[in-house]
C-alpha positions as CSV (number, residue, x, y, z in Angstrom):
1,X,96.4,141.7,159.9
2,X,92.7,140.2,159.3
3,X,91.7,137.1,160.4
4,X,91.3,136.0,157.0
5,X,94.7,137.1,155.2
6,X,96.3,135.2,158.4
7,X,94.0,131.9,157.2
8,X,95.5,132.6,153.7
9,X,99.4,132.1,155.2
10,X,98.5,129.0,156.9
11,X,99.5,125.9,155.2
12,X,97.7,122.7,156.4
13,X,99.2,119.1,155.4
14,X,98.5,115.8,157.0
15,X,98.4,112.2,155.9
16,X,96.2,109.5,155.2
17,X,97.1,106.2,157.3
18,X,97.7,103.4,154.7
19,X,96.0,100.2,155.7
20,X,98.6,97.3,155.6
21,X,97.3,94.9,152.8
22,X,95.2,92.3,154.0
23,X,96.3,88.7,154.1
24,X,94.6,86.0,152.4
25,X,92.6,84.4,155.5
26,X,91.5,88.2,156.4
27,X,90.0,88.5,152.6
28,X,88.4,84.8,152.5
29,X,86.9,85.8,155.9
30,X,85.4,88.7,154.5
31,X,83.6,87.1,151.7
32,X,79.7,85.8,152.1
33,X,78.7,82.7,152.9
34,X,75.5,83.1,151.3
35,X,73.9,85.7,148.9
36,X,76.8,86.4,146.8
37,X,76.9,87.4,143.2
38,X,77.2,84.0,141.8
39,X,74.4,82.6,143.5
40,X,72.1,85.6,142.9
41,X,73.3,84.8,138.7
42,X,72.4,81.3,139.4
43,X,68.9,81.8,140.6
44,X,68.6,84.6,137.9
45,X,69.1,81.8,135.5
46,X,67.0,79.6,137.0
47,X,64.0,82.0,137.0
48,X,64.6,83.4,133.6
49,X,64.0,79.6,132.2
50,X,60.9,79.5,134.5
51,X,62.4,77.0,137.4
52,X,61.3,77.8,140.9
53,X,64.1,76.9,143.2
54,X,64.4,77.1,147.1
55,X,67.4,79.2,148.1
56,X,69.4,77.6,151.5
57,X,67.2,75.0,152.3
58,X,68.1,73.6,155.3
59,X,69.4,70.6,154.1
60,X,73.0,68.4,155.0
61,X,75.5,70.7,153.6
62,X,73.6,73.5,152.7
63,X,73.3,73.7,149.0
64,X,72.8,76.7,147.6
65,X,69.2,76.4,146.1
66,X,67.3,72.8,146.0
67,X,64.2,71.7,144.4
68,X,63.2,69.6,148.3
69,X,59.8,68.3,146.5
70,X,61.4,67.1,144.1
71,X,64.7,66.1,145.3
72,X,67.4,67.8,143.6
73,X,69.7,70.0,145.2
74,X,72.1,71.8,143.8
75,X,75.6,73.3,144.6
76,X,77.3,76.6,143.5
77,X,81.2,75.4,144.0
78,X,84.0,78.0,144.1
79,X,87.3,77.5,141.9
80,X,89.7,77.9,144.7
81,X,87.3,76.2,147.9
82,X,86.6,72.8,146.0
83,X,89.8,72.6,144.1
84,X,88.6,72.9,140.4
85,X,91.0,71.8,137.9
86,X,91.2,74.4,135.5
87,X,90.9,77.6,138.0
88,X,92.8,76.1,141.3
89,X,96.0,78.4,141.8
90,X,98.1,77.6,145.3
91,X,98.3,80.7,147.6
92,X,101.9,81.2,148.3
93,X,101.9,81.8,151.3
94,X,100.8,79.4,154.3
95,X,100.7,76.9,151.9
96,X,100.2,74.1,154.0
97,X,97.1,75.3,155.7
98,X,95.3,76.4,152.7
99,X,96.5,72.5,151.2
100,X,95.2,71.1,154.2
101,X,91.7,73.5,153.7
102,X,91.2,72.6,150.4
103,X,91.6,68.7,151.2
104,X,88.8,68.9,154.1
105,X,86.6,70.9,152.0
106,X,87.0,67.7,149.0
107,X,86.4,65.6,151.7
108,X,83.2,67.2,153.3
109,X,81.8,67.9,150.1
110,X,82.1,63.4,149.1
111,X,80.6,63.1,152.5
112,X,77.9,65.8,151.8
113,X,77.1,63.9,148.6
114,X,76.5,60.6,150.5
115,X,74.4,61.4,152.6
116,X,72.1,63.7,150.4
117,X,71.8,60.5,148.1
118,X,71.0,58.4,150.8
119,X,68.2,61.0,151.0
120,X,67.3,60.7,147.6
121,X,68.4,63.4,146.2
122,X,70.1,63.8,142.8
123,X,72.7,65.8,142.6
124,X,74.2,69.0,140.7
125,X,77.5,70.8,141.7
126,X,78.3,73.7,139.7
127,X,81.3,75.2,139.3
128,X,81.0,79.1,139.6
129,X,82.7,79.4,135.8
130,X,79.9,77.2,134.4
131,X,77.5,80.5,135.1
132,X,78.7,81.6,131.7
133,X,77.3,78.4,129.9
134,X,73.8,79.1,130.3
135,X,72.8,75.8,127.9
136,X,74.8,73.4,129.2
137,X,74.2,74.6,132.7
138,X,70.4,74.1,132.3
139,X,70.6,71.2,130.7
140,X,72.3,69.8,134.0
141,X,69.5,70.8,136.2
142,X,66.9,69.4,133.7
143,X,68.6,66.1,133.5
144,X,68.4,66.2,137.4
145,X,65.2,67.6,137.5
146,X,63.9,64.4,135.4
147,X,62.4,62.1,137.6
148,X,62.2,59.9,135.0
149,X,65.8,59.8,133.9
150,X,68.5,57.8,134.7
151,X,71.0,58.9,137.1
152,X,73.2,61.8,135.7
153,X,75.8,59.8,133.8
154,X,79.6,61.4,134.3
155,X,80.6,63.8,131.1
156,X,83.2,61.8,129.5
157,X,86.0,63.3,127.3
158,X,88.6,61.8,124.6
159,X,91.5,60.9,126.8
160,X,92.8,64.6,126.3
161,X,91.9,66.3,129.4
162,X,95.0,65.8,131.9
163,X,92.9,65.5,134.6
164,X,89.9,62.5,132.9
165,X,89.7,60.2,135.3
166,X,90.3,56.6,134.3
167,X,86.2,55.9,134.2
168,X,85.9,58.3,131.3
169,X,84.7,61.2,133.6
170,X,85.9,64.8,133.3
171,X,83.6,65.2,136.6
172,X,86.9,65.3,139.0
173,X,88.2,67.6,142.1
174,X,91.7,68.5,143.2
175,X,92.8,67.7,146.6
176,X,96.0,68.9,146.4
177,X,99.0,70.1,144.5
178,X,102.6,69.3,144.9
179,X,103.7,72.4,145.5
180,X,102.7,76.4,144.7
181,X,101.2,77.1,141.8
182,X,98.6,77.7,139.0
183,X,95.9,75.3,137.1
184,X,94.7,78.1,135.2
185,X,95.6,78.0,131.6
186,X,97.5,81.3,131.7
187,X,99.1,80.8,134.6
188,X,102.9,81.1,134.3
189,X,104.2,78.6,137.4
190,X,102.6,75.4,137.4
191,X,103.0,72.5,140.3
192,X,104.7,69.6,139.5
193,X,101.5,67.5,140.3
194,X,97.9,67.4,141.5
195,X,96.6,64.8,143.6
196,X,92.6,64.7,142.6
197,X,89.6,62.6,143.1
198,X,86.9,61.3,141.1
199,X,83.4,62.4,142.1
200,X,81.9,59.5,139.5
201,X,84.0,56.9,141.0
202,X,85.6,58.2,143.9
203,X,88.8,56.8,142.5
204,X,91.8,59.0,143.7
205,X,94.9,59.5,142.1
206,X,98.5,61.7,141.7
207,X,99.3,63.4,138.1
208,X,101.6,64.9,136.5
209,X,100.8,68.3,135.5
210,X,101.9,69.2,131.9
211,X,103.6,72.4,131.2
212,X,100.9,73.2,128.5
213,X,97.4,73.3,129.7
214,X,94.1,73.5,127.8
């Protein structure tokens, strides 16, 4: 028998290891700190309406890209880091670490905000879904970008926004959630209630979350 017609009788099999599925801390761990997607759109944007901004200056809290001559620095915020109110969902598991995360991430980011002011800076915090609303999201850093202006007044709603805060501002942060659950309008278990603070006012406050979000 030939070397070859033996090959031909042989049957070879083996397996491919399966990698366990990776927990949430091992996939937040794995995402960039700086660089990403979103913050490549952002400057994209910025360029494409002929705005010149520094990326990671090396400024208290690094924002993302800042304008240091003319003192406006602006933040790219994520849905789930900074507790946004229409995209925060509760992980379901370790729930009390990530609730405990999201609080001291609220926290640093007021802190951040105080002392960048004291600076005199004016602010802009983005939230990642506002890339897709290239007007108003220019018009943000404009109104910023005005030296001239007034400070940015808080974008006020008609009392139908479950999360307004009392001063008329829509401009407001979750710091935590009652229990495990979803913000997002689609979302098919909600939490009984949200705990969220004002970045206009910094008035905090607990509310019911209604069954039927917008």
């Amino acid at each position: 028998m030939s070397l070859v017609a033996s090959e031909r009788n042989v049957s070879v099999s083996w397996s491919v290891p399966v990698q366990a599925p990776l927990s949430r801390s091992e996939n937040m761990s794995r995402i960039r700190s700086r660089d990403t997607t979103p913050e490549r759109v952002l400057r994209g944007v910025l360029r494409r309406a002929g705005l010149r901004p520094q990326p990671h200056p090396k400024l208290p809290g690094a924002p993302d890209v800042a304008f240091v001559r003319r003192r406006v620095a602006i933040f790219l915020d994520g849905c789930f880091w900074h507790g946004c109110p229409q995209h925060y969902i509760a992980p379901t598991t370790r729930f009390s670490f990530w609730a405990d995360k999201l609080r001291r991430n609220v926290e640093r980011d007021a802190e951040v905000d105080a002392v960048l002011q004291g600076m005199g800076f004016r602010l802009v915090r983005l939230w990642q879904h506002e890339l897709t609303y290239v007007g108003g999201l220019l018009a943000r850093v404009g109104a910023a970008l005005d030296e001239h202006a007034d400070p940015i007044p808080p974008a006020f709603c008609d009392g139908k926004i479950w999360w307004a805060c009392a001063c008329g501002s829509v401009d407001v942060r979750v710091v935590s959630v009652s229990e495990r659950g979803s913000l997002k309008p689609a979302g098919k278990v909600r939490p009984a209630a949200a705990s969220l603070r004002c970045r206009s006012c910094s008035r905090g406050w607990i509310v019911p979350v209604p069954e039927k979000l917008i």
